[in-house]
N, C-alpha and C positions, 0 to 999 in steps of 0.2 A: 598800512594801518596797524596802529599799535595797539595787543589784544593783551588783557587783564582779566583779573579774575571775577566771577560773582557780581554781579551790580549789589549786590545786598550786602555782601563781603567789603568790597571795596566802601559805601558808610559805614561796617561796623571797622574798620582798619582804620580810618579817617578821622572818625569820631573817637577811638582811643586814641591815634597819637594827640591830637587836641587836646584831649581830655589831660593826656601827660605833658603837654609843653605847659598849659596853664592852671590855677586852679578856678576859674571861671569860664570855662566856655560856654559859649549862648548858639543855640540852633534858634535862627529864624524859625516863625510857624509858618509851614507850607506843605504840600501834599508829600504823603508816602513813597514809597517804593514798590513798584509790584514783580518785581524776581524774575520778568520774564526772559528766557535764555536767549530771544532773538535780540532785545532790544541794545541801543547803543548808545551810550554816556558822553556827553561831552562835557568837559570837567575844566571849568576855569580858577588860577589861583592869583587872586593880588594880594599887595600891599600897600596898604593905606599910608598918606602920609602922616606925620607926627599930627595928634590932635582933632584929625578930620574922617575917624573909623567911625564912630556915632552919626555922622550926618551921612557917609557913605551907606550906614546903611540902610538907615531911614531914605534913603534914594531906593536901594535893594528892594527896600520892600513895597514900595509904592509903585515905581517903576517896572523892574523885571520881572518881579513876583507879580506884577497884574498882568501882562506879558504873556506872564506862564500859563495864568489860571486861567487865562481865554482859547491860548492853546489845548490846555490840559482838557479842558469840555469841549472844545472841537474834533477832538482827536492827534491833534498835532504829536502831540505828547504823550507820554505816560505817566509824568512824574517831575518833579524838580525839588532841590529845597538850596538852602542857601546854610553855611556854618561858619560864624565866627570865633576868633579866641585872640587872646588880650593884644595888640599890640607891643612889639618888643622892639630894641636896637639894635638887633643884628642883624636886621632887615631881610628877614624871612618874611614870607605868605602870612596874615591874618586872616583872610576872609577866601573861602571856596563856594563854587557854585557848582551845582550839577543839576543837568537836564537831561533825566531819561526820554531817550525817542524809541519808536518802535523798533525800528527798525532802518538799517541802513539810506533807504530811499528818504524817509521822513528828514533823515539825518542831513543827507545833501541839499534836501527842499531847506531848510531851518531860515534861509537868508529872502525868501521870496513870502515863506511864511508868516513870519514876525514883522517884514515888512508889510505885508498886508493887514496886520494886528496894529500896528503902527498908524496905520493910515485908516483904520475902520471907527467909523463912530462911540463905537462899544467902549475902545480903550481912550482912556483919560488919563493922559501923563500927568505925572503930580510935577510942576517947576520946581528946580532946585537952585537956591541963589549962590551956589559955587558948582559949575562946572565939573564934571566926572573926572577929564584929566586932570585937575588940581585936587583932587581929593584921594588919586593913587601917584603912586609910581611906578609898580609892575604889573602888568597881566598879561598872565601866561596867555597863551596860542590857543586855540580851541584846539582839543586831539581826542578824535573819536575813540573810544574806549566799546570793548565785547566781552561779553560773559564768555569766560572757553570754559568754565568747572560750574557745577551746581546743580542743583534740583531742577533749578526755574521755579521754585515754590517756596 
C-alpha cells in the first residue's frame, strides 16, 4: 500500500498544481475534509475526452457525488469531493476524485458498500445519454492512499 502525506496536504498540493496548469479551475461542491490521521484516500485521475468534460461532470455530480452523500451519512465515509481543471492536448488528468474513508476496513468494504448504495431505494441515478466509457479515456486505478505526517487536525 502506497502511503502519502496529510490527507489535508495532499487537496492543498492538488488543488495548487491545478490551480498552476490552468487559469480556471472548478472544485465540484461537496463535503470537506476532516484531517483524520487513521483515515484512507482513494484518489482517482481521468481524462476526458475532447468536448465531453462538461457532461462528464454533470454525471460526477448527480451520480457519485449522490453515492457519496449516502455514504457520507451512513458512515461509510468521511469525506469526498471531486476537482476539475480545463481540459488540454497533451492528454493529462482533468478531473480527480477523492474519497476519504475511515479507515482501512471501510476502505476494503468500499465495492460491497456502494454497491449496496446502488441498489437501495434512497439512491436515484440520474441517466446519462452518453455512457461513461465514451466520455473518458483514462482512469487511473483506485490506490489507497494514508496520512504518515500531520496533526490529524
Amino acid at each position: 500500500m502506497l502511503k502519502k502525506t496529510h490527507g489535508l496536504a495532499i487537496l492543498a498540493v492538488l488543488t495548487t498544481l491545478i490551480a498552476a496548469c490552468t487559469p480556471d479551475p472548478v472544485q465540484l461542491p461537496v463535503s470537506g475534509t476532516t484531517g483524520n490521521p487513521a483515515s484512507v484516500w482513494s484518489i482517482d485521475l481521468i481524462r476526458t475526452l475532447p468536448g465531453m468534460q462538461a457532461t462528464y461532470l454533470e454525471s460526477i455530480q448527480a451520480n457519485w457525488a449522490g453515492a457519496r452523500a449516502l455514504a457520507l451519512r451512513d458512515g461509510h465515509i468521511l469525506s469526498y469531493t471531486a476537482l476539475a481543471t480545463a481540459s488540454d492536448s497533451t492528454g493529462n488528468w482533468d478531473v480527480i476524485l477523492l474519497t476519504e474513508y475511515p479507515d482501512s476496513i471501510a476502505y476494503e468494504q468500499r465495492e460491497d458498500t456502494f454497491r449496496a448504495i446502488f441498489e437501495s431505494p434512497e439512491y436515484v441515478a440520474s441517466p446519462s445519454a452518453v455512457p461513461s466509457s465514451e466520455m473518458r479515456a483514462f482512469f487511473s486505478s483506485e490506490r489507497p492512499f494514508r496520512n504518515v505526517a500531520g496533526s490529524g487536525g
